[in-house]
C-alpha positions in Angstrom: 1.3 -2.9 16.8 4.5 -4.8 15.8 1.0 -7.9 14.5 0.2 -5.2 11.8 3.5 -4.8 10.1 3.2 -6.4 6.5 5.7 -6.1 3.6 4.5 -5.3 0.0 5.9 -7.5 -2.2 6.7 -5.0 -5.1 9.7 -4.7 -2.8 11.2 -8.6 -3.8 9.6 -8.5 -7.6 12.9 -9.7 -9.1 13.3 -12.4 -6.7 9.3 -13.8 -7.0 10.2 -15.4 -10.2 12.7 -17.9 -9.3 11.5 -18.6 -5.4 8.2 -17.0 -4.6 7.6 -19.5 -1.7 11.0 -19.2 -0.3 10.9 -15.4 -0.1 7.4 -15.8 1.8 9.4 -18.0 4.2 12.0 -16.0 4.4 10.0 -13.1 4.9 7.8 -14.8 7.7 11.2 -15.0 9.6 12.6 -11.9 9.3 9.1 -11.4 11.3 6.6 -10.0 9.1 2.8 -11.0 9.6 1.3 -10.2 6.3 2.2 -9.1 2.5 0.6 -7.1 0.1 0.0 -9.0 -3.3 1.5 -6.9 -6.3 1.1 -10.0 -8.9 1.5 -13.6 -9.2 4.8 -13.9 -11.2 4.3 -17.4 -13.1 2.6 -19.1 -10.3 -0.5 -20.3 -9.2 -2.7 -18.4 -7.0 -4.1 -21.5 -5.2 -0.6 -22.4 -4.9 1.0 -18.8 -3.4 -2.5 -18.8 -1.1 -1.8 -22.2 -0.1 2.0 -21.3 0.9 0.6 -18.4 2.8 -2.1 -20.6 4.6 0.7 -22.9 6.1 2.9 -20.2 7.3 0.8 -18.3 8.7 0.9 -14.9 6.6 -2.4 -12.8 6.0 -2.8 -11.1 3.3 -3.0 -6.9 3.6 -4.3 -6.5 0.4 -3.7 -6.6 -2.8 -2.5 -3.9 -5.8 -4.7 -4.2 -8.8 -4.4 -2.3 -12.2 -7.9 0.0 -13.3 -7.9 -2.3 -16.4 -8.2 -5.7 -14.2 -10.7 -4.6 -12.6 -12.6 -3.1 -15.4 -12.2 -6.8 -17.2 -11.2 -9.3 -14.9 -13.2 -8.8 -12.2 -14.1 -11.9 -11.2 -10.8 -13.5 -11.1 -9.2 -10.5 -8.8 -12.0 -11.4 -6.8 -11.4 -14.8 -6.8 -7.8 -14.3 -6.1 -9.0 -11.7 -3.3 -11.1 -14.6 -1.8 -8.1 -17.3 -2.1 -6.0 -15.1 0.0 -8.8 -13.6 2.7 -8.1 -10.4 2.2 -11.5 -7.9 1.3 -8.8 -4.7 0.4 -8.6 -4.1 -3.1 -5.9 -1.1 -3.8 -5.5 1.1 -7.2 -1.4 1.4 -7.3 -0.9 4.2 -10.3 -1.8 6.1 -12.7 0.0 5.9 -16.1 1.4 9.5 -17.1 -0.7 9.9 -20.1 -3.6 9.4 -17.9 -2.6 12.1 -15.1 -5.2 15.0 -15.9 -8.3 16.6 -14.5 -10.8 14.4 -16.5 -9.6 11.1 -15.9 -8.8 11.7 -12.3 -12.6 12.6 -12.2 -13.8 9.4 -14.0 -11.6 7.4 -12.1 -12.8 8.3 -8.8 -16.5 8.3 -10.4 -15.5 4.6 -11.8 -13.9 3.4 -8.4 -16.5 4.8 -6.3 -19.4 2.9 -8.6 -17.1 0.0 -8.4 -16.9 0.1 -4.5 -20.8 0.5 -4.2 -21.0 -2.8 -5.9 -18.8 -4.7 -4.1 -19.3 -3.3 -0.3 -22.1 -6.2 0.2 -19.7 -8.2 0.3 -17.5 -6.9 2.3 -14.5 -5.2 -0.1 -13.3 -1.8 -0.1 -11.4 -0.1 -3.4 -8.3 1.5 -1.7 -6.0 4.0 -3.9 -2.3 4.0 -3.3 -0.7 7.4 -4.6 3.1 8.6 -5.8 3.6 12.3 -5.8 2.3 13.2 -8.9 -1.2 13.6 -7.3 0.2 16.3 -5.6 1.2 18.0 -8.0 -1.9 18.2 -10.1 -5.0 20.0 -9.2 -8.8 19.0 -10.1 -11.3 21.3 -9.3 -9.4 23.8 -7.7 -8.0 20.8 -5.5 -4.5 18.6 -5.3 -5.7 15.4 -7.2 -5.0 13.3 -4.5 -7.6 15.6 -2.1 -9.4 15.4 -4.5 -9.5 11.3 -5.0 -9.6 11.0 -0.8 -11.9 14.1 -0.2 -13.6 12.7 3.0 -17.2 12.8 2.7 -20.6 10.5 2.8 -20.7 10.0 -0.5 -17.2 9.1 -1.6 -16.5 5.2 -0.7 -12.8 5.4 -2.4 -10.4 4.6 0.8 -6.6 5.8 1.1 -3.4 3.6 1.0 -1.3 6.3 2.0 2.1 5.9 0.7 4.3 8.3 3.7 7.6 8.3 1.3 5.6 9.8 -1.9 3.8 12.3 0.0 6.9 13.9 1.9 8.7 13.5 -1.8 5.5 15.8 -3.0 6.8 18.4 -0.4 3.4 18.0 1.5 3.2 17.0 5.2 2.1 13.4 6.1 0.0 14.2 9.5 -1.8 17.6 7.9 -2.3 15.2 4.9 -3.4 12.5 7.0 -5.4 14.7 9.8 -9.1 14.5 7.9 -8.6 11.0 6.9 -9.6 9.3 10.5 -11.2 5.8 9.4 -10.0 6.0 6.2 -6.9 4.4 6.2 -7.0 0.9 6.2 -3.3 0.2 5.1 -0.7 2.3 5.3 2.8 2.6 3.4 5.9 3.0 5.7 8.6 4.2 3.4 11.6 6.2 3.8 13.5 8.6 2.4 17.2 9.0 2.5 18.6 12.2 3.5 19.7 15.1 0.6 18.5 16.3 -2.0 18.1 13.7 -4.6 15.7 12.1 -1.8 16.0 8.3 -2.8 14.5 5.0 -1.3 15.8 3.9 1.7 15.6 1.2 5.0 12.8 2.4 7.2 14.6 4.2 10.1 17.5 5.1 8.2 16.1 8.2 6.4 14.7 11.4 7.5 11.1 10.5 7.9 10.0 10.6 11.5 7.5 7.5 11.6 6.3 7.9 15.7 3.7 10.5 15.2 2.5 8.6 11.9 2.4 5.5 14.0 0.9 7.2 16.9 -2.1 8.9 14.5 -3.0 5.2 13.0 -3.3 3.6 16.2 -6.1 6.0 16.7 -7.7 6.0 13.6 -8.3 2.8 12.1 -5.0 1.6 10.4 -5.0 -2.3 10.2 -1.9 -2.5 8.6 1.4 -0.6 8.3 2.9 -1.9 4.9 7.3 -2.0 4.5 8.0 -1.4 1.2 10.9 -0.3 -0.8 10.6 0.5 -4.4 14.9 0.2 -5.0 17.2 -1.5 -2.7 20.9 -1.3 -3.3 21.6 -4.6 -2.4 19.6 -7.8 -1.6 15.7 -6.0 -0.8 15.4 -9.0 1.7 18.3 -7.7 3.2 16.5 -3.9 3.3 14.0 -5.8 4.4 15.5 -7.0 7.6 16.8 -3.9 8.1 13.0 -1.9 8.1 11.3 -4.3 10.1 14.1 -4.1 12.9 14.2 -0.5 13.0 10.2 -0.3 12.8 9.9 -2.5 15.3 12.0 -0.5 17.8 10.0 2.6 16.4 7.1 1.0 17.9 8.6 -0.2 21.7 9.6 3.3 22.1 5.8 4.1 21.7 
């Protein structure tokens, strides 16, 4: 298990700028086997997957916005193909957007999108904050409604664990019809209280074992750190999660 933990690099944004290749390194010390892409800040993407090459990081996937992959296709995918990864992830829908007819074009869009590209062997993955839970399509939460499990939807799920227990939902019923589904999944936590905030993985009250425990069994390649705000350094958060989710996963 402890091969599949990645880290997505959202978490580090405002440190990519200045020493992208460092933070890889230090990342791949700390113990981490892969990152999720969430932009190139300024550099090269020959150079980043060059840096990733040599020490030894795969890439999980990588967040793309709707509107580059509407018009720059073929440079995602030729980023995608620098980096070997095939996992192509949605990461948010803007607020204007969050209604019943674009959440039904954009899984209309994606899905055509998906049915292109399958050939070759990518898959579109949408990553989800709580607001999908909190809207309904069609008599359905949004984010059912983007995931709904059947033969003819290709979209897959980056479920993010933190946003769906901030939703008030409960990850394993949300996660129960979405066996082989899941390629990459976010590990998040959430500290205790009620204002519910960002915190080190296995330092809030989300119990990750039984989450764990259901992707070994149903397809999960990857289980993804992230933290969208760190109080301090997010390398040292970073430290912190992969410790304590590594422990998570000897007591398994």
């Amino acid at each position: 298990m402890k091969h599949k933990i990645a880290v997505q690099l959202y978490t580090v944004r405002d440190l990519l700028e200045d020493d992208f290749i460092g933070v890889l390194k230090q990342l791949k010390e700390m113990g981490y086997n892969g990152v999720e892409m969430a932009g190139l800040y300024g550099y090269k993407a020959e150079e980043i997957a060059s840096a990733l090459k040599e020490l030894g990081l795969a890439t999980a996937g990588m967040h793309v916005g709707v509107d580059r992959l509407r018009d720059d296709l073929p440079a995602v995918l030729h980023e995608a193909e620098l980096f070997g990864t095939k996992t192509l992830v949605m990461p948010y829908v803007v607020e204007q957007d969050r209604n019943t007819d674009y959440y039904i074009s954009l899984k209309a869009e994606l899905n055509k999108l998906a049915a292109k590209l399958q050939k070759d062997g990518y898959r579109i993955s949408y990553h989800n904050h709580d607001f999908e839970l909190e809207n309904d399509v069609n008599g359905k939460r949004a984010l059912e409604f983007l995931l709904e499990p059947s033969s003819d939807n290709l979209l897959q799920a980056e479920l993010d664990v933190y946003w769906v227990t901030k939703a008030g939902s409960d990850v394993m019923e949300f996660l129960a019809p979405l066996s082989g589904r899941v390629p990459t999944l976010h590990i998040k936590d959430m500290a205790a209280g009620e204002e519910g905030s960002f915190a080190e993985v296995g330092t809030g009250e989300i119990d990750f074992k039984p989450v764990i425990r259901w992707g070994e069994a149903n397809g999960v390649e990857w289980y993804i750190v992230e933290q969208d705000v760190c109080s301090g350094n997010p390398l040292d958060s970073l430290r912190v999660s992969i410790g304590n989710l590594q422990k998570i996963m000897d007591e398994l």
